[in-house]
N, C-alpha and C positions, 0 to 999 in steps of 0.2 A: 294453359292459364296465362293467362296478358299480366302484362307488367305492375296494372292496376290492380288489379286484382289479389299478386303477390303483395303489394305493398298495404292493400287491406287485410289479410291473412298475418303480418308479419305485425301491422299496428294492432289488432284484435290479441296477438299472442299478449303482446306486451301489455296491452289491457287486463286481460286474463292476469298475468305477474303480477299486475301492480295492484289487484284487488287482493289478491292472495296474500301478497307482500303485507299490505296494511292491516289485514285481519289479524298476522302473524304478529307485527311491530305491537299493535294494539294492545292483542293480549298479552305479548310478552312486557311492556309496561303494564300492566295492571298485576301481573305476578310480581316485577319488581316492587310495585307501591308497597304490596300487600306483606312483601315477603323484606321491606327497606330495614325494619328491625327484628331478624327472626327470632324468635324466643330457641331455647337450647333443647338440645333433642331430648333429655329427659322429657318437660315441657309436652314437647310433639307426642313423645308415646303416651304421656297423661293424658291429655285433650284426645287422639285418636280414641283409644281403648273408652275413656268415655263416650265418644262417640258412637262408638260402636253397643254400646252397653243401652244408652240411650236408643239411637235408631231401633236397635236390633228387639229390643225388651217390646218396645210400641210395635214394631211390625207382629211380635210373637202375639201379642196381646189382639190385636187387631184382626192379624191373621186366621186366629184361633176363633172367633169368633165368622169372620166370613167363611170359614171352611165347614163349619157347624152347619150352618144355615143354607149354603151352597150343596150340604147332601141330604137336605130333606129327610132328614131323619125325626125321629119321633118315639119317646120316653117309651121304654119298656115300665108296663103297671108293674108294681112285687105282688100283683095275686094270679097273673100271667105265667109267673115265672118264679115261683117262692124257694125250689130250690136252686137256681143261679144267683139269686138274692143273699140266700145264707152262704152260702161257698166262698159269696164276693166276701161279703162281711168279714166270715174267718180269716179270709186272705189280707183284707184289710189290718183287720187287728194285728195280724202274725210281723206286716211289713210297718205298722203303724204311722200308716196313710188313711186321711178320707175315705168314705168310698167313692170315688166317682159317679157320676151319673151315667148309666148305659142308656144306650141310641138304639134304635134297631131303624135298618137302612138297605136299600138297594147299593151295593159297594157294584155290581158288577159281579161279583164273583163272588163265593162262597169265605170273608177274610173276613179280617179286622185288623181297628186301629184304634191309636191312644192319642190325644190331642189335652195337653195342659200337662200339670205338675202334680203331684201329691197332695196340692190339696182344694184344689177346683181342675180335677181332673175330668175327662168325658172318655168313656170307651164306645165306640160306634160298632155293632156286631152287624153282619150281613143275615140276612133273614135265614140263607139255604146253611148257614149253619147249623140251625136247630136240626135240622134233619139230617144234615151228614155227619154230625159231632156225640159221640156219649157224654154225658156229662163229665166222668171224669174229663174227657180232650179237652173240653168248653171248660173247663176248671183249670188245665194247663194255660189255655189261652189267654182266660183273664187274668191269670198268674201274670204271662209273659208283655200283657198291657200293663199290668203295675207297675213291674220292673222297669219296663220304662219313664213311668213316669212317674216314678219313684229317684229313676237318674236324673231327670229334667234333662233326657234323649235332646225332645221337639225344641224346648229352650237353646240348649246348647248348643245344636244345630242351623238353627237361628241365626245364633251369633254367630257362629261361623262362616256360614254365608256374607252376613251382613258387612262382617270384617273383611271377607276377601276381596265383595263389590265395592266397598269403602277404599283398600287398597289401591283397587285397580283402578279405579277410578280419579284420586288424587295423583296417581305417577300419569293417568293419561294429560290431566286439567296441567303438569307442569311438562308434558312433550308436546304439548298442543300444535304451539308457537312451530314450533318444527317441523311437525309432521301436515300444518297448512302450508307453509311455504314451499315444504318439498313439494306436493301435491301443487300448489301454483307453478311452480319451474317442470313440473312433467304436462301439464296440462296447458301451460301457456308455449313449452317446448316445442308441444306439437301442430302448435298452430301456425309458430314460428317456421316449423319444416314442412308446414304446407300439409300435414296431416291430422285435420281435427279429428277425426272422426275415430283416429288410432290411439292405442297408448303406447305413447312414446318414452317407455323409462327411462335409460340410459340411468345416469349415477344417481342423480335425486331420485328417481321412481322405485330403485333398488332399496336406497336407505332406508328411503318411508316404508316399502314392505319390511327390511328388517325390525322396524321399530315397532310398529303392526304387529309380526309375527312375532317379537319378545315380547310382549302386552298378553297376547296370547298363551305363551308358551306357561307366564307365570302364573296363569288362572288355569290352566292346563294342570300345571304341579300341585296347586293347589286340591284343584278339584281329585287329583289323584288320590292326595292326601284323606281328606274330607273322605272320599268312597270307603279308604282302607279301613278308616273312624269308624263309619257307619256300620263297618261289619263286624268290625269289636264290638258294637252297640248289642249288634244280636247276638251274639254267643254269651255274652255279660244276660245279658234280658232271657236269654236260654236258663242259663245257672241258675239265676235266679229265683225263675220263675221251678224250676224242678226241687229248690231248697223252700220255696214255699208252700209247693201240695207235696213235697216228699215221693212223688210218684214221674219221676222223668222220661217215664215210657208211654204214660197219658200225654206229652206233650208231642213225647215224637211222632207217635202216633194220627194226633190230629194235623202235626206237620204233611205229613205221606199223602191223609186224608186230601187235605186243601191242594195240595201242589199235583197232588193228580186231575183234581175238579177244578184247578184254575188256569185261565189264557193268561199268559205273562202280561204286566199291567206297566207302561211306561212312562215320564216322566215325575215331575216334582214327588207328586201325591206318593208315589209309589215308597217314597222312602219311610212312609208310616204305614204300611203292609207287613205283615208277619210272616210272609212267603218271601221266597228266591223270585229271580226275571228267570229260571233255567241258564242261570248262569254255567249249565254242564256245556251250555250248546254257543256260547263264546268265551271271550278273554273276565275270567273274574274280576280282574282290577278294575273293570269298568262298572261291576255291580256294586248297588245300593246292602245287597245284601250274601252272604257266601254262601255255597252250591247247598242244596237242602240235604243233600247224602251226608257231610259234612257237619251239621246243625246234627241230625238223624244220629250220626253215630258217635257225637259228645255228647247229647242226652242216654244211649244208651249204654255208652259208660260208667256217665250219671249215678245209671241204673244198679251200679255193680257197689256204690258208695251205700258205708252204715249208716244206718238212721243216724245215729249219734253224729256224725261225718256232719249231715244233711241238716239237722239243727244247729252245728256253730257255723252256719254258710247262711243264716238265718237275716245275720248281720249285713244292712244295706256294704255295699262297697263305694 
């Protein structure tokens, strides 16, 4: 490479810097504008948690409604189905909820799901239920939807999410500044050392990943957090649902049933499923929900509880 040539590679570096440079100074005056009289962190966590309550409530609301409609589901008649109808009902009265509205739907697999609150609730049944389920099971089942959403599960869950992208999010919008200009001093570096095409970290490109990598690391604990929740969700929605038909062996039952007749289901959706992922066959901390052996053998302990027991467990928690 000629002389010329170095001396355009070296002015282009510093091009690269000085764009970087200004993006960084930029926003970082626009944080200082914003941030010239901060209110006191009381304040902050009022306004956040609002925030979060707010975002979180409209996405729950909105959400619930595109997920409806996104599985093509379609109202079970009560003369199709007059005893899943009365079962609901009693179970209704017993938890002194609505009764939701049931779906019946292609899920993919032989499950179900609960979508709202107790009192514009919707339970979505998969078709190959009817067939694989006695009623008593499909009476644990719809048990174990109420229970949820009898907790306001899907709500809380929600916001929890909502909270921790909200989080993560306002710590990234105040490293901004930092984590551009590092990114221009690695990027403009290497143009300066005559290697665009590499990345060239040295101590800026290090930082930035560190900064990177904690941003992550915090939605990381989080998410950890949130999974372990999710699994208290079902063991709660287990209890539950066994102190509602009084029969914990109907549920375990139809648990065995499904988790042998279903392909592990991944993503989002999956944390409104009433199955395990076969959490036996990796690390549980990372499931939505705890090994179905597990589920299995606290309802049929359950099982071993006095009626009388099973009536004052009647009582929502």
């Amino acid at each position: 490479m000629g002389l010329l040539g170095r001396v355009a590679m070296v002015a282009a570096g510093i091009a690269v810097l000085s764009v970087y440079a200004a993006v960084a100074v930029a926003w970082f005056i626009v944080i200082q504008w914003v941030l010239a009289d901060p209110p006191g962190l009381v304040t902050i966590v009022v306004v956040f948690l609002g925030m979060v309550v707010v975002v979180g409530y409209a996405g729950y609301r909105i959400g619930t409604v595109r997920l409806v409609a996104s599985l093509d589901a379609t109202e079970i008649p009560v003369e199709r189905a007059p005893e899943v109808y009365r079962r609901l009902e009693r179970l209704c009265l017993d938890a002194q909820a609505n009764q939701p509205t049931l779906l019946l739907a292609d899920l993919g697999a032989p499950n179900a799901l609960s979508i709202g609150g107790p009192k514009t609730g919707v339970v979505v049944l998969d078709r190959r239920l009817f067939e694989l389920l006695t009623m008593d099971e499909l009476e644990g089942i719809l048990a174990h939807e109420i229970a949820h959403m009898e907790r306001l599960d899907t709500l809380w869950n929600t916001l929890g999410l909502t909270g921790a992208r909200l989080l993560v999010g306002a710590i990234s919008v105040l490293l901004f500044p930092a984590i551009v200009l590092l990114a221009g001093v690695e990027r403009g570096g290497a143009w300066i050392a005559g290697e665009p095409g590499r990345s060239r970290f040295g101590l800026a490109g290090y930082v930035r990943q560190v900064v990177i990598l904690g941003l992550g690391v915090l939605f990381s604990v989080f998410a950890l957090g949130f999974l372990a929740y999710s699994r208290r969700q079902e063991f709660a929605a287990d209890e539950r649902a066994a102190a509602l038909t009084g029969n914990p062996r109907a549920l375990a039952g139809a648990l065995a049933k499904i988790h042998r007749a279903t392909t592990p289901r991944q993503g989002l959706l999956s944390l409104l499923y009433i199955h395990d992922e076969q959490t036996e066959q990796r690390d549980r901390r990372l499931s939505t929900h705890p090994p179905i052996s597990e589920r299995i053998d606290r309802l049929l302990d359950e099982g071993e509880v006095t009626p009388s027991q099973q009536v004052s467990r009647l009582r929502p928690r």
